[in-house]
C-alpha positions as CSV (number, residue, x, y, z in Angstrom):
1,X,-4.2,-10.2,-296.2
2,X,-0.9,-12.0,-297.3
3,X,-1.1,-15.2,-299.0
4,X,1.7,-16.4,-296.5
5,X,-0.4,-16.3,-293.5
6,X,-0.9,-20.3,-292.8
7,X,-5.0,-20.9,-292.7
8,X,-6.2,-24.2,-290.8
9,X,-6.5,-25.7,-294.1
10,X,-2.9,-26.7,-293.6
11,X,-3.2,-27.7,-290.0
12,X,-4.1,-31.1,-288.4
13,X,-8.1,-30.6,-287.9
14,X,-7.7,-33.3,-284.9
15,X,-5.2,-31.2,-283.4
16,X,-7.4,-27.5,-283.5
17,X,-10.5,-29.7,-282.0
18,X,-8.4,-30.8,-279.6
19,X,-7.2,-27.7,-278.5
20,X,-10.2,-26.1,-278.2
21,X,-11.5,-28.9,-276.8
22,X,-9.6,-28.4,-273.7
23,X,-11.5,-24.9,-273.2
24,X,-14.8,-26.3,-274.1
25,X,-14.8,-25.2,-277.5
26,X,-16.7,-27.2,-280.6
27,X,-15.2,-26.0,-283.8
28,X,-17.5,-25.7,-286.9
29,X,-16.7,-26.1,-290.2
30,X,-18.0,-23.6,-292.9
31,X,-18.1,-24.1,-296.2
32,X,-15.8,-22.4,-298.7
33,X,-16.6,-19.6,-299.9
34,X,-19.9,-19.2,-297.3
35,X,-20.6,-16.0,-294.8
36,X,-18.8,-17.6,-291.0
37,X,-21.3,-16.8,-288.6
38,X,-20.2,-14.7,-285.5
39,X,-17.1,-13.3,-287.7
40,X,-16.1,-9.6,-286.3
41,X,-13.7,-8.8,-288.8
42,X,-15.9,-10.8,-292.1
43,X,-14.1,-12.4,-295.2
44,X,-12.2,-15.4,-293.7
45,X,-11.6,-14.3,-290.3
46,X,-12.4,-16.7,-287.5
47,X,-16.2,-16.6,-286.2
48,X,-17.3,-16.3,-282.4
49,X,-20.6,-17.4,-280.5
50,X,-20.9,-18.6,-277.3
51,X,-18.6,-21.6,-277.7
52,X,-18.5,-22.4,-281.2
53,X,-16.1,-21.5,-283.1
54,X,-16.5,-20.8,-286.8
55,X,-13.9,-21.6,-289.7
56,X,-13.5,-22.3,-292.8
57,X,-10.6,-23.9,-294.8
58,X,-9.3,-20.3,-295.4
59,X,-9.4,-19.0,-292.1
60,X,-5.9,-17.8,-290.8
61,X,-4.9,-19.9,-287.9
62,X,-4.0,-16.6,-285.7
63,X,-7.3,-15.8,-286.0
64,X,-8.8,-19.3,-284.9
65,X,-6.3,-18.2,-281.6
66,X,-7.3,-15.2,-281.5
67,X,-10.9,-15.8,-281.1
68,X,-10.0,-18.4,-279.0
69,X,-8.0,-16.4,-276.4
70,X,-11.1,-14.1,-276.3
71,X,-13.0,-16.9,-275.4
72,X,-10.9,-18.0,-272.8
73,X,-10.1,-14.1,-271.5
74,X,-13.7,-12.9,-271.0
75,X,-15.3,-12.8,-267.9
76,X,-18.5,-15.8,-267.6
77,X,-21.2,-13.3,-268.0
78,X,-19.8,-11.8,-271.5
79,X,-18.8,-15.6,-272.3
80,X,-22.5,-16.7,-271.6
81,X,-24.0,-14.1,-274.0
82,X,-21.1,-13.7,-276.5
83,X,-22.1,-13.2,-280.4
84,X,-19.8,-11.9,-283.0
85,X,-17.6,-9.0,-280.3
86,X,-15.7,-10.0,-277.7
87,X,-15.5,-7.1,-276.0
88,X,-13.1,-5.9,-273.0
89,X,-11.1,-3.5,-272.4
90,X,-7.2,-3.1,-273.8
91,X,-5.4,-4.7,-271.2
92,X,-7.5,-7.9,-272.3
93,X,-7.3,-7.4,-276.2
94,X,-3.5,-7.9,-275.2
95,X,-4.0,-10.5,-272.1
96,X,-6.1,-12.5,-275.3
97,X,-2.9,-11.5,-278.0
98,X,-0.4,-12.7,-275.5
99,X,-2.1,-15.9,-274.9
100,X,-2.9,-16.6,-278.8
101,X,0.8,-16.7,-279.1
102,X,1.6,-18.9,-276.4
103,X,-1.7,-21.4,-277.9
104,X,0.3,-21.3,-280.7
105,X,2.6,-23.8,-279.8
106,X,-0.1,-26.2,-279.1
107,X,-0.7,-26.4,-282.8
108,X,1.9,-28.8,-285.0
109,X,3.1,-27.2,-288.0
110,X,2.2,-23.5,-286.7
111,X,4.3,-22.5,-283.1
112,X,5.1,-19.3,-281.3
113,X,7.5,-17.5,-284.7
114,X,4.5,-18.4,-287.3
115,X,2.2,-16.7,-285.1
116,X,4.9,-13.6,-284.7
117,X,5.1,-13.3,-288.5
118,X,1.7,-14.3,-289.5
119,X,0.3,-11.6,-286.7
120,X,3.0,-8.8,-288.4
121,X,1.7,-9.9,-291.6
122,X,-2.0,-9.4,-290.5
123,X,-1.0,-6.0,-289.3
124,X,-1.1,-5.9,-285.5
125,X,-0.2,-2.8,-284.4
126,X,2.2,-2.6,-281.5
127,X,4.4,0.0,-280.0
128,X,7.9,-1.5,-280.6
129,X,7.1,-2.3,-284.4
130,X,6.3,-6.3,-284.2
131,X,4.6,-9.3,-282.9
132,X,8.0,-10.4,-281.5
133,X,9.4,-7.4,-279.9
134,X,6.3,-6.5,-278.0
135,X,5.9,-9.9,-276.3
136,X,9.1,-9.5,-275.2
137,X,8.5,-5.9,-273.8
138,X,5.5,-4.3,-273.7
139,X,3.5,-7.8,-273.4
140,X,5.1,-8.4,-270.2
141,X,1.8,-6.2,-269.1
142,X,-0.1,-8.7,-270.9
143,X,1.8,-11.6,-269.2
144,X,0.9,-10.0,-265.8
145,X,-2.7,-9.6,-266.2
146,X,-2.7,-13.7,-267.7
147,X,-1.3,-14.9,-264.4
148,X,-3.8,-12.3,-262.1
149,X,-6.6,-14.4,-263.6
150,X,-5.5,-18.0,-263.4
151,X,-5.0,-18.2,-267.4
152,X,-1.3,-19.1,-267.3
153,X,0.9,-20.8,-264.5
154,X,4.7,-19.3,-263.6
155,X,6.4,-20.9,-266.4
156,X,3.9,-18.7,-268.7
157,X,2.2,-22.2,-269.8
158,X,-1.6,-22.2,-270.6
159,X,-3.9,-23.8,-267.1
160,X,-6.4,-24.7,-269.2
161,X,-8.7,-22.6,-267.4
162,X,-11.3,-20.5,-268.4
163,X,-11.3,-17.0,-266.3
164,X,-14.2,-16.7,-263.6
């Protein structure tokens, strides 16, 4: 991973507990350096069980959103037993990287084009080559299956709700 993907070190910690707080979500803190529980990918990558969410100072924030739109895109049986993988099938994996982008801009100092770069960066794969040109193509699938569940009204802005 490139040093130039922004970690939550630089980003308000009152703003990510809010944030998560409006899905239900406690944040916990990891020491550097120490193993983050629930972690599908290991290293500094964002950690996953039931609603905790685990980070440390050197997590990338796309991966704090990323988890975090899992969270919020799984149904409430995977939710209740969730440790470590998400699960789902590929129209949620990019439902949950649609929605990390538009959670993005709930966090000052990060927004929608960090996200884009920081994603590229990370290497998400996507047919049209980047972060940017498949949310405005190919993510409009993602867009669709967002609104089927409640997760985002017309204007494409977050509900706040968790899908049933």
């Amino acid at each position: 991973m490139s040093a130039t993907v922004l970690t939550t070190a630089a980003v308000d910690a009152a703003a990510i507990d809010a944030l998560l707080g409006r899905f239900g979500v406690e944040r916990v803190a990891v020491a550097d350096g120490a193993t983050i529980r629930g972690s599908y990918w290991g290293e500094s990558e964002a950690g996953l069980e039931g609603n905790r969410l685990y980070l440390r100072r050197d997590t990338p924030v796309h991966s704090l959103l990323h988890e975090l739109a899992h969270f919020v895109c799984m149904s409430a049986e995977r939710r209740a037993a969730l440790v470590r993988d998400a699960g789902g099938d590929d129209a949620e994996e990019a439902a949950v990287c649609y929605l990390q982008v538009l959670l993005a801009d709930c966090l000052p100092g990060f927004g929608r084009d960090r996200s884009f770069a920081d994603m590229d960066t990370w290497g998400y794969s996507f047919r049209e080559g980047s972060a940017r040109a498949w949310f405005a193509g190919d993510g409009e699938d993602a867009r669709r299956w967002l609104d089927r569940h409640g997760l985002i009204d017309a204007a494409a802005h977050p509900t706040w709700q968790l899908r049933r």
